[in-house]
N, C-alpha and C positions, 0 to 999 in steps of 0.2 A: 452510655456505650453505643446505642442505636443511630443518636444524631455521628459523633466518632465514627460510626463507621458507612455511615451515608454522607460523612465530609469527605472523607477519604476515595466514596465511586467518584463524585463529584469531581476530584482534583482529577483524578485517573484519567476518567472520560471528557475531561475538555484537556487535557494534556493529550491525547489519542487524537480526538475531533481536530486538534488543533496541528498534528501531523508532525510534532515532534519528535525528533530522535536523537539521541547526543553526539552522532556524527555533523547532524547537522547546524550546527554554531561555528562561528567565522571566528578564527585564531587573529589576533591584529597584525602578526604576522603576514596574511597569504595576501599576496598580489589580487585585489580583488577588481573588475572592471565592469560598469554597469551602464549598456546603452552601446550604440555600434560608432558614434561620434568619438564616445572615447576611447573605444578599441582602436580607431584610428592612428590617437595621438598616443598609444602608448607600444613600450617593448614587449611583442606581440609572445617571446620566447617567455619571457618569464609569468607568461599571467597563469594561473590556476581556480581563478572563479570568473566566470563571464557568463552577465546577467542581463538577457537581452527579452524578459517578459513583455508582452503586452506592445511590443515594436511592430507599428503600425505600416511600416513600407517594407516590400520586400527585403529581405536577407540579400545581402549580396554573392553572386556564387561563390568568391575569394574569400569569405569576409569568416571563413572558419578553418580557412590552412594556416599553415607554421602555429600550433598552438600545441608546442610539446609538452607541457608541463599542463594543461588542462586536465584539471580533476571535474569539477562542479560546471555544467552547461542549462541555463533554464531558459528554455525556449516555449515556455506555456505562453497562451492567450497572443499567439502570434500569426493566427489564424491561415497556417500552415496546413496545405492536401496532402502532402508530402514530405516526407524528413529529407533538409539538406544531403548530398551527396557525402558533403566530406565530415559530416557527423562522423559514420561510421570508423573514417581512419584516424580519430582520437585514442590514440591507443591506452594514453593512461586514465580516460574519462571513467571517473567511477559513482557519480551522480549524474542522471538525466531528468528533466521536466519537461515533460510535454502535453501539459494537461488544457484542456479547453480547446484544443486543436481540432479541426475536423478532422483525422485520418481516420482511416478505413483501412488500414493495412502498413506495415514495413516494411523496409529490403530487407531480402536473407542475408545483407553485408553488414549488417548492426549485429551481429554473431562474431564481428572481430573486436569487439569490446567484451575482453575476456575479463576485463576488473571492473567491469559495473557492476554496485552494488544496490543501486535505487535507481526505480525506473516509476515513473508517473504518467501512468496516463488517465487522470481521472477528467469526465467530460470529453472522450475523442468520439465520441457518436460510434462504439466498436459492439459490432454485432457482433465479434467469436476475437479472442483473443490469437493475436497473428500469431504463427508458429515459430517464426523467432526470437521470441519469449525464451519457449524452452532450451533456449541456446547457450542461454548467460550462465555458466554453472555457478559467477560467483555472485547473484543476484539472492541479496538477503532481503530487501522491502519491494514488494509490486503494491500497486495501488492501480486499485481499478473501476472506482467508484463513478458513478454517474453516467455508465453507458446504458447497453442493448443485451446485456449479456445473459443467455438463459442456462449456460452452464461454464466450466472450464475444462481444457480439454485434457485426456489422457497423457499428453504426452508432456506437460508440467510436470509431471510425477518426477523428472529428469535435475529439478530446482530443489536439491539434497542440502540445499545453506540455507532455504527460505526461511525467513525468519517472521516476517509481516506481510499479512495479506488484507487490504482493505476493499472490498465488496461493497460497497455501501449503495444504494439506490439504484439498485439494478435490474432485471426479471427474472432470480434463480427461485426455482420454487422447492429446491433441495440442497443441504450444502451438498457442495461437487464430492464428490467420489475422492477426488485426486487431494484431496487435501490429507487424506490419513498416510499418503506419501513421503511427508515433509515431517522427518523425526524431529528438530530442530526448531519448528515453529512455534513462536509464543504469543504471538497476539493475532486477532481473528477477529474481523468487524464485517458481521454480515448486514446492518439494519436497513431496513427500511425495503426489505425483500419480501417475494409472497413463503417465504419458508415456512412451513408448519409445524415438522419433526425434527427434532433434534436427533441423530445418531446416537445409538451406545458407543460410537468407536470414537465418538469424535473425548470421549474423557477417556480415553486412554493414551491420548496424544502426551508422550513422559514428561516435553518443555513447556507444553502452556499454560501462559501466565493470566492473559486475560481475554475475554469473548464477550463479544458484541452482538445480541439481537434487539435490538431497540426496534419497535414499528415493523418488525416480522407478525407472524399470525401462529406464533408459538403458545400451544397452550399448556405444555406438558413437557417437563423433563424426561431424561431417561429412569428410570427405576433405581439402576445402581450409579450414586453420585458419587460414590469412596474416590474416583479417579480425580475429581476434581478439588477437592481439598488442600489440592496445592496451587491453587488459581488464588490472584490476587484481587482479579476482579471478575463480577461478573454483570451482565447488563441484560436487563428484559424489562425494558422501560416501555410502555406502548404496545406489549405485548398480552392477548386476552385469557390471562391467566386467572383462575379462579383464586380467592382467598386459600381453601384449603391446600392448594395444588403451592402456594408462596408459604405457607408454614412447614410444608414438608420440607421445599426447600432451604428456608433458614434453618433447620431443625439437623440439616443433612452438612451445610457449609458453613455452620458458626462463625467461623475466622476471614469469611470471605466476604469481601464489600461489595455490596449489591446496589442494583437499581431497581425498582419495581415501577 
């Protein structure tokens, strides 16, 4: 039953790690276009995924108008200071990537992308999370893993659909305040942060399914675990827990797959 249910964190947590989500799979279906050569050669009206990663020459300032039908835009590791002007007037864009980018900041015109539902910015070197964040009301995944970040700011509280937040390798040394905000959240990857305490409010959270402190500096649960019982997973892998303080917790979450 024990290895069962250490196969099962296992699947969870590189299914997470690996940033999966079921929106994100390609119908054979959709107009898909990858690289700015063939965006060139193709009917620019119909396309709805353009995959322009890791493009090493400037973006062209054109080379993101007429794209009505644009859902999916990944623009990570394109070592971008700045988000394209005409990002923002993708009115139907409801995935962005922009992860490994240097920016340091957003326009407040990325606030007209009322149907984005995933935004990435993991690796943008972001000391405070830009305020146009809070703008996206229909933003269900932020990922925010691999910056500067020492907290999140109040005004996230406003992100009532979030559903995934990914923190991973960052400098918070508490989870944010602003997270007991988000009735609707269910997965929660803080690892590799200087965090030490765990919240009692954070198991009262009614949707969460699974929580990440891998390589935190957590040594101790909250007292009352009842809230979490309905977690699917839970992770404290690299975290300096003592023996007894991991028998309380098995003893408390029987059903729950863990990682120690």
């Amino acid at each position: 039953m024990k290895m069962k249910t250490i196969a099962m964190a296992l699947a969870t947590v590189a299914l997470l790690a690996g940033g999966c989500f079921k929106n994100q799979s390609k119908p054979a279906d959709v107009p898909t276009v990858i690289g700015l050569e063939a965006l060139a050669k193709t009917n620019r009206a119909e396309v709805v995924r353009l995959f322009l990663r890791g493009t090493k020459t400037p973006i062209p300032a054109d080379a993101l108008k007429a794209l009505p039908k644009l859902e999916v835009l990944d623009l990570a590791e394109c070592n971008l200071k700045e988000l394209p002007a005409d990002v923002c007037a993708l009115a139907t864009l409801q995935d962005l990537y922009l992860a490994r980018n240097p920016l340091d900041k957003l326009p407040p015109e990325l606030a007209q992308l009322g149907h984005l539902r995933y935004l990435n910015l993991d690796g943008a070197r972001l000391a405070a999370v830009p305020d146009v964040v809070a703008k996206l009301p229909s933003l269900k995944w932020l990922r925010l893993s691999e910056n500067q970040l020492t907290d999140l700011p109040p005004a996230l509280a406003a992100l009532k659909d979030l559903r995934r937040l990914y923190v991973r390798r960052n400098k918070l040394a508490a989870v944010p305040e602003v997270v007991k905000e988000w009735p609707l959240v269910e997965d929660l990857a803080f690892d590799q942060n200087s965090i030490e305490d765990v919240p009692q409010w954070l198991t009262a959270l009614p949707k969460l399914r699974n929580v990440s402190f891998a390589g935190c500096r957590v040594k101790k649960l909250p007292d009352d675990l009842s809230g979490w019982k309905r977690l699917s997973t839970l992770v404290l892998s690299g975290c300096p827990i003592p023996e007894t303080e991991m028998k309380r917790i098995r003893a408390a979450l029987p059903d729950v797959a863990m990682l120690f």
